[in-house]
C-alpha positions in Angstrom: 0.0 0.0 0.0 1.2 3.3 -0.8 -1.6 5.9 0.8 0.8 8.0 2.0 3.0 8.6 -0.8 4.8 11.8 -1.0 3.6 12.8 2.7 5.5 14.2 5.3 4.6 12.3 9.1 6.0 13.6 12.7 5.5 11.4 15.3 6.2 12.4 18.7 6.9 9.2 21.4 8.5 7.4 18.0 10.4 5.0 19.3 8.7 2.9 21.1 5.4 1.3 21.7 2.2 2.9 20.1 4.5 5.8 18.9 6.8 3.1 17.1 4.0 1.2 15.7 2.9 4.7 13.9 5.6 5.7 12.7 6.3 2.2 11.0 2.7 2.3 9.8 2.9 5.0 8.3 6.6 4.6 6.4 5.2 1.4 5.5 2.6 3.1 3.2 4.8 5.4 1.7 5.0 8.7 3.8 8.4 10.4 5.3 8.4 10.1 9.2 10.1 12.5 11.1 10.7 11.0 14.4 10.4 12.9 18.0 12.0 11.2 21.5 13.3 12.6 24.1 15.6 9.1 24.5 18.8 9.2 22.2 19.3 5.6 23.1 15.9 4.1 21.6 15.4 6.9 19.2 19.0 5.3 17.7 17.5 1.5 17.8 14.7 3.1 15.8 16.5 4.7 13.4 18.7 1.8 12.7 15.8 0.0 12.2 13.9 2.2 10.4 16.4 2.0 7.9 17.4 -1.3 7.5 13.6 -1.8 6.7 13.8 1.4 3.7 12.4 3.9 5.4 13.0 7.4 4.7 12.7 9.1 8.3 13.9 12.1 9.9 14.9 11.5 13.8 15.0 14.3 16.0 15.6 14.5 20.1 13.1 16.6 21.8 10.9 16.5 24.8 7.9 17.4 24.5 6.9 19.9 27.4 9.7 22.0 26.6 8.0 24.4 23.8 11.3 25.7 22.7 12.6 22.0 21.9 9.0 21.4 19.8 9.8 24.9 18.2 13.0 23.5 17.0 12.0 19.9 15.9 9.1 21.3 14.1 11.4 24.0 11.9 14.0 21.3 11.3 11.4 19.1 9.2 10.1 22.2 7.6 13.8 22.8 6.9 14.4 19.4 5.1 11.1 18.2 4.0 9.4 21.8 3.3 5.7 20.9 5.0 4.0 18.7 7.5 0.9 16.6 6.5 0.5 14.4 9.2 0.7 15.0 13.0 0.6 12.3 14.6 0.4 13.6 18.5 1.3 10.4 20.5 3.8 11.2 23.2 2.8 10.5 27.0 3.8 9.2 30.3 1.9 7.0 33.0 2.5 5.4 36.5 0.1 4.8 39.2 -0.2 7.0 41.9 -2.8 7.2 45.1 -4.8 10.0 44.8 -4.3 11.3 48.3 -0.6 10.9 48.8 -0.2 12.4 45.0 2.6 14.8 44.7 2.3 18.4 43.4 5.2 17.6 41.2 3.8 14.1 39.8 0.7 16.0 39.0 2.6 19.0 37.3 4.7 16.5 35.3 1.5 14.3 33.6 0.4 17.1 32.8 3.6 19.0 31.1 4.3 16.0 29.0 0.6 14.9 28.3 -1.4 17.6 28.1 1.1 20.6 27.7 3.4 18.4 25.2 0.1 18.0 23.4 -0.9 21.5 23.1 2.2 22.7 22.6 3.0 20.3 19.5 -0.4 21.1 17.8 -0.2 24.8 18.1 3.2 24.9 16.4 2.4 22.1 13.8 -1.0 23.9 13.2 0.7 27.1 12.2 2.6 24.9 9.6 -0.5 23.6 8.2 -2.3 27.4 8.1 0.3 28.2 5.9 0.1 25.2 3.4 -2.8 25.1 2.9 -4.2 22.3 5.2 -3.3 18.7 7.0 -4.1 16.2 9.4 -4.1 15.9 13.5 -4.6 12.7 15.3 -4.0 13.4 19.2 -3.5 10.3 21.5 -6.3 10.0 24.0 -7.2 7.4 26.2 -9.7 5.3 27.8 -9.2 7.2 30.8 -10.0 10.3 29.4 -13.6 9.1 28.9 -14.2 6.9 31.8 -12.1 7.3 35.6 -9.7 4.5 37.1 -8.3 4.5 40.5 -4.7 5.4 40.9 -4.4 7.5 38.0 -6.2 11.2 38.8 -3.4 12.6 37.0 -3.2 10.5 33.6 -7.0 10.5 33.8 -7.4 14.1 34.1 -4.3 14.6 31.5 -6.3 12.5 28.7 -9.5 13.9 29.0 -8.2 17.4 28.6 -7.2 16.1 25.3 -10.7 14.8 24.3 -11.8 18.7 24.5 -8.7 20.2 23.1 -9.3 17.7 19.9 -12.9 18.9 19.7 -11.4 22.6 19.9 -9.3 22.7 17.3 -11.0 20.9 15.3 -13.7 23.7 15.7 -11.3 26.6 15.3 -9.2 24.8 12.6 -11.9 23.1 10.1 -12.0 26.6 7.9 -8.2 26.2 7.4 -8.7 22.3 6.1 -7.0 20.8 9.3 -8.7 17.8 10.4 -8.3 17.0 14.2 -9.3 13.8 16.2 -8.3 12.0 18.8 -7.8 8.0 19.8 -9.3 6.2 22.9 -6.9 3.1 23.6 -7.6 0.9 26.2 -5.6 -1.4 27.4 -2.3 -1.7 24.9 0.2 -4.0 25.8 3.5 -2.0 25.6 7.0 -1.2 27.6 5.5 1.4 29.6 2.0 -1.2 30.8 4.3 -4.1 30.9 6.7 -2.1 33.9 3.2 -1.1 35.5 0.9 -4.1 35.3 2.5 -8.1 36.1 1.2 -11.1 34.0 -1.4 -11.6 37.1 -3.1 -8.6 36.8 -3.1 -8.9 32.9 -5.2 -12.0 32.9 -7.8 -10.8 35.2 -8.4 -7.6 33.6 -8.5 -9.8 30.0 -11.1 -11.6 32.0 -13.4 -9.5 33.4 -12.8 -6.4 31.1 -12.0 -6.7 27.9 -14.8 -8.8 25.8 -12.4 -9.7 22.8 -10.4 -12.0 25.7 -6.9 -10.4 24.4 -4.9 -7.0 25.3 -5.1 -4.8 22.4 -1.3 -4.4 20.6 0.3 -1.1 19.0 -0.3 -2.3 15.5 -4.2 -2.3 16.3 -3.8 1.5 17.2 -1.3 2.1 14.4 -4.1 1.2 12.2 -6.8 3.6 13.3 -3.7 6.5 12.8 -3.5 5.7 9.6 -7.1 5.4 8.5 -7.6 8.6 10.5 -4.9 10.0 7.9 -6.6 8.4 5.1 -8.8 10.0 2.3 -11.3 7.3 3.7 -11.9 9.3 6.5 -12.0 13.1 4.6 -14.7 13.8 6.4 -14.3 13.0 9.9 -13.1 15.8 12.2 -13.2 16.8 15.9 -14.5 12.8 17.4 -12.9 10.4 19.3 -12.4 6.7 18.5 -12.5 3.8 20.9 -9.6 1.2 20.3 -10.2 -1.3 23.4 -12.0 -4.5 22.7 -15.2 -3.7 24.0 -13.8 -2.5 27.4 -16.8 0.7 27.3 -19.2 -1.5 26.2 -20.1 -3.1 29.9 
């Protein structure tokens, strides 16, 4: 498949997990994926291989709740590749944390990378798009942005802020030709949920949550990217969908 021919992707949270699976999605089908991480060490691993599999990619260190580092990422693919088509707004952090012995500066750092790191990603890549005439926004959501779990006021409260900043923009950027909408995983097995959850709690949580009787897997998000990016979904703008095995369905 070659959908995405002649695009230009940026991925932030590249290289690894969901992020990976994106950015591989979408250099599979043809586009050229500039790649954000705030690790040198995996954003390296990707690279290498990135390019062993003939990818035409673009990596680039930045974190994501520093404005001035997105500034500089964003002008450095505009530099090479002249334009941005697809934002694909994926970078985030999550632990558990008790909700009354929650510190100020756990709460303030969810938030910088997943919420602020959103905004301030969108905002700059959005200015891009303005000027060229139009492009696609798919912001990473979650689950808990729609619904509440214990241990996780600040994730939870860091996701759903992007369910109404999607809806925004969408709202404020439609005239321009900038679609903007947002994914709902539920529970993805990845590096991050494996150093959370053990194999015990996995099973039960297969068993009495998740209808399909599996985890879901960063290629089953990947997908929804890339139809989100897709002239198959031209008119779809400012919604959220639900990638979690009929988790929200009890």
């Amino acid at each position: 498949m070659s959908r995405f021919s002649n695009k230009i992707a940026l991925v932030t949270g590249a290289s690894r997990g969901i992020g990976k699976a994106i950015a591989g999605r979408f250099a599979a089908e043809g586009a050229k994926v500039a790649l954000v991480s705030h690790s040198m060490e995996e954003l390296n691993q990707v690279e290498q291989q990135f390019i062993a599999a003939g990818y035409e990619i673009l990596p680039l260190l930045a974190d994501v709740s520093d404005a001035d580092q997105i500034e500089r990422a964003v002008e450095q693919v505009i530099s090479v590749w002249g334009r941005i088509d697809i934002l694909a707004n994926n970078a985030g952090i999550a632990w558990e944390e008790d909700f009354l012995e929650l510190k100020h500066s756990n709460w303030r750092k969810m938030l910088d990378v997943n919420l602020n790191g959103m905004f301030y990603t969108a905002q700059q890549v959005s200015r891009q798009m303005v000027k060229q005439g139009g492009g696609i926004i798919i912001n990473m959501s979650s689950t808990n942005g729609i619904v509440g779990e214990a241990k996780y006021a600040h994730y939870n409260a860091s996701k759903g802020g992007i369910v109404l900043l999607t809806k925004t923009m969408a709202l404020e950027l439609g005239s321009y030709n900038i679609r903007v909408n947002a994914v709902c995983p539920g529970y993805i097995q990845t590096p991050m949920s494996e150093v959370i959850d053990d194999a015990e709690f996995v099973e039960a949580y297969i068993r009495n949550k998740i209808p399909l009787g599996r985890v879901g897997m960063p290629e089953d998000v990947a997908g929804v990217f890339a139809f989100l990016a897709s002239n198959d979904a031209a008119f779809i703008t400012g919604t959220t969908i639900v990638v979690d095995g009929g988790q929200l369905a009890f």
